[in-house]
Backbone as CSV, one residue per row, in Angstrom:
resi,resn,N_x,N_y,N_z,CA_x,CA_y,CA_z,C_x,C_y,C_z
1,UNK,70.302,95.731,109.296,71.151,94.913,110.123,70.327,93.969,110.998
2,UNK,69.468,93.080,110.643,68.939,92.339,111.408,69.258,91.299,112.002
3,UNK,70.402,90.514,111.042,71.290,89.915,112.477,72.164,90.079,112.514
4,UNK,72.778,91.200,112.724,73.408,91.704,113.934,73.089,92.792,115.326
5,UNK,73.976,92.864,116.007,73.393,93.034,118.015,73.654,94.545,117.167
6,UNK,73.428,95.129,118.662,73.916,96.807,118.494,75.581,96.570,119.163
7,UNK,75.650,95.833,119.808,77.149,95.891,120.323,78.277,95.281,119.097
8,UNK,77.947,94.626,118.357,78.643,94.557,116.873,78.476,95.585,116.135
9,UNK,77.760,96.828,116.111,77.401,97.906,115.487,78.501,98.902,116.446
10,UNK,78.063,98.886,117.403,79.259,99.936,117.865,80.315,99.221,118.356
11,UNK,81.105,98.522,117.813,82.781,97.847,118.220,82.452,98.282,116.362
12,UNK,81.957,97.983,115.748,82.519,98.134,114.295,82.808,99.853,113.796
13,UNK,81.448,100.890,114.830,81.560,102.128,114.204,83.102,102.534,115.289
14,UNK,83.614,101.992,116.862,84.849,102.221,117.133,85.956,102.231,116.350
15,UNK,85.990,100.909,115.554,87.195,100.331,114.827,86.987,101.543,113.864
16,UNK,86.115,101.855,113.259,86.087,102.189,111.881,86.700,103.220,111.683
17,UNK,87.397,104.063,110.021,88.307,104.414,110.350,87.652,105.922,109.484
18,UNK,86.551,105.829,108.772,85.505,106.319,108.353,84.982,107.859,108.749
19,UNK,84.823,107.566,110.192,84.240,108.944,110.581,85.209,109.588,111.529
20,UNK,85.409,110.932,111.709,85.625,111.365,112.868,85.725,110.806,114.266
21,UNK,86.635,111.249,115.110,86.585,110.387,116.123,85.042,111.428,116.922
22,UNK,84.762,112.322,116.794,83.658,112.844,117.565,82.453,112.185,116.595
23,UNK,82.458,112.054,115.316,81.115,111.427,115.005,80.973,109.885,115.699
24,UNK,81.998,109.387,115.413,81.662,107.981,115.790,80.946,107.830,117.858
25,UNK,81.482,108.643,118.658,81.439,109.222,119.838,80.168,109.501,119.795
26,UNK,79.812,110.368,119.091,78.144,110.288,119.297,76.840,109.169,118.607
27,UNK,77.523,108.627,117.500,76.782,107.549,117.647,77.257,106.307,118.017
28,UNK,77.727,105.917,118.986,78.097,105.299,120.412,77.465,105.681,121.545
29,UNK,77.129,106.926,121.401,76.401,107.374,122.506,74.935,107.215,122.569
30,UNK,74.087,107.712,120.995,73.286,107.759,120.913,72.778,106.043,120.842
31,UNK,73.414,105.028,120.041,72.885,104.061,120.422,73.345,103.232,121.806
32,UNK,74.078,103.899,123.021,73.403,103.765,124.311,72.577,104.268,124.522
33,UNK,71.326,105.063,124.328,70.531,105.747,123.901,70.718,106.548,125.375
34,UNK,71.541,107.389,124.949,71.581,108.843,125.463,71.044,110.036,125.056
35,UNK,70.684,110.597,126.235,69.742,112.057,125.087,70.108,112.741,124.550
36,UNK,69.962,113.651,123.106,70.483,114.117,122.181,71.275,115.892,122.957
37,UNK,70.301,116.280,124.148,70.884,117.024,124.781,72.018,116.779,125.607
38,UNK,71.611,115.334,126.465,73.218,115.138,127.225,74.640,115.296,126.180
39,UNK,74.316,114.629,125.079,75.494,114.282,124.230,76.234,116.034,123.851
40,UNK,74.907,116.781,123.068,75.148,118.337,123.252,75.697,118.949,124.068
41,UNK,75.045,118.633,125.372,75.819,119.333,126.567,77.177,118.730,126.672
42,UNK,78.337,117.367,126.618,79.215,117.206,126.521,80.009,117.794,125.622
43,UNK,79.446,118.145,124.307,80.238,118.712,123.003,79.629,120.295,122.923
44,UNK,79.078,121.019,123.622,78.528,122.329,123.916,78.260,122.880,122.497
45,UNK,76.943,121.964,122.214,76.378,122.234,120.810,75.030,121.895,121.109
46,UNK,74.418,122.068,120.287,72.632,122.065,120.028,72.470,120.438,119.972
47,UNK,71.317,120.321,120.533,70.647,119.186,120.312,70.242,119.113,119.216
48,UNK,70.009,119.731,118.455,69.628,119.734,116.694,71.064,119.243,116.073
49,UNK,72.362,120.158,116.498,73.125,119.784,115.953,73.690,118.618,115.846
50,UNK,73.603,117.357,116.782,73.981,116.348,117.367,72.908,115.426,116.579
51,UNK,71.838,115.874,116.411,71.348,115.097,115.604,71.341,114.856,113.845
52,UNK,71.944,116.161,113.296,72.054,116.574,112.699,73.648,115.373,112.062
53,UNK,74.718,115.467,113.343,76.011,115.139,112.942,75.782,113.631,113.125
54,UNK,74.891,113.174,113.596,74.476,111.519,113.966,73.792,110.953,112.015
55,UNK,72.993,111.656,112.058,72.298,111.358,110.376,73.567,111.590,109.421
56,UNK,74.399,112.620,109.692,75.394,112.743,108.540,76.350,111.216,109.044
57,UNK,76.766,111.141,110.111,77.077,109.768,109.843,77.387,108.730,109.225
58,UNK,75.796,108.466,109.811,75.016,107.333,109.394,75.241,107.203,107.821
59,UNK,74.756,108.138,107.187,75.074,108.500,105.614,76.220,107.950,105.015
60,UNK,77.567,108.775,105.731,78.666,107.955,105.415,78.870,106.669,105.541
61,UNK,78.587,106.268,106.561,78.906,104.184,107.269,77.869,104.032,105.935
62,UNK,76.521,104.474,105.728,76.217,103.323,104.167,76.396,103.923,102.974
63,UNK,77.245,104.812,102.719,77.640,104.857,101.479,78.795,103.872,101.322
64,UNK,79.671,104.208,102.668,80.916,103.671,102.435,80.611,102.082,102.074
65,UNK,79.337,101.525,102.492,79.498,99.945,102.883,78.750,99.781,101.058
66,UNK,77.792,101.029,100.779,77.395,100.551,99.443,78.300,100.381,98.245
67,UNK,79.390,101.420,98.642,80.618,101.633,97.603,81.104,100.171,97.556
68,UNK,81.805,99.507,98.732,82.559,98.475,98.522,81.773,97.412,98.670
69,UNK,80.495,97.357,98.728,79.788,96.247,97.989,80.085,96.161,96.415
70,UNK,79.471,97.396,95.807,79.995,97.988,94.258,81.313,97.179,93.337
71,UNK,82.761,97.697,94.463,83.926,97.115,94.191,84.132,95.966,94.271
72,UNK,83.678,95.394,95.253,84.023,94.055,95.365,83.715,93.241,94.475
73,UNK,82.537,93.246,93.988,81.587,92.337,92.782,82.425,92.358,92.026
């Protein structure tokens, strides 16, 4: 994503309809770059886990975007 901001990145992972409303929540959070423990301590889970549910994500937002590149063509 090089041109685009991070604030077009998170209004797009808000809108999106893709993840969980707690995944998208933490990566909103994390790219305010909040610490992986604060975010934990709000959702009373591991800092591993939070990082853990941030990468699974991520995964989804580019499969989903590789899929409908795929379709569209």
């Amino acid at each position: 994503m090089p041109n685009r901001t991070i604030g077009y990145f998170i209004d797009f992972v808000k809108k999106t309809h893709r993840l969980k409303p707690k995944e998208a929540d933490i990566l909103v959070l994390r790219l305010k770059k909040k610490k992986l423990s604060a975010i934990g301590h709000k959702y009373k889970v591991s800092y591993e886990r939070i990082r853990q549910i941030e990468k699974e994500s991520l995964i989804k937002l580019e499969k989903k975007s590789y899929q409908e590149k795929l379709f569209d063509e």
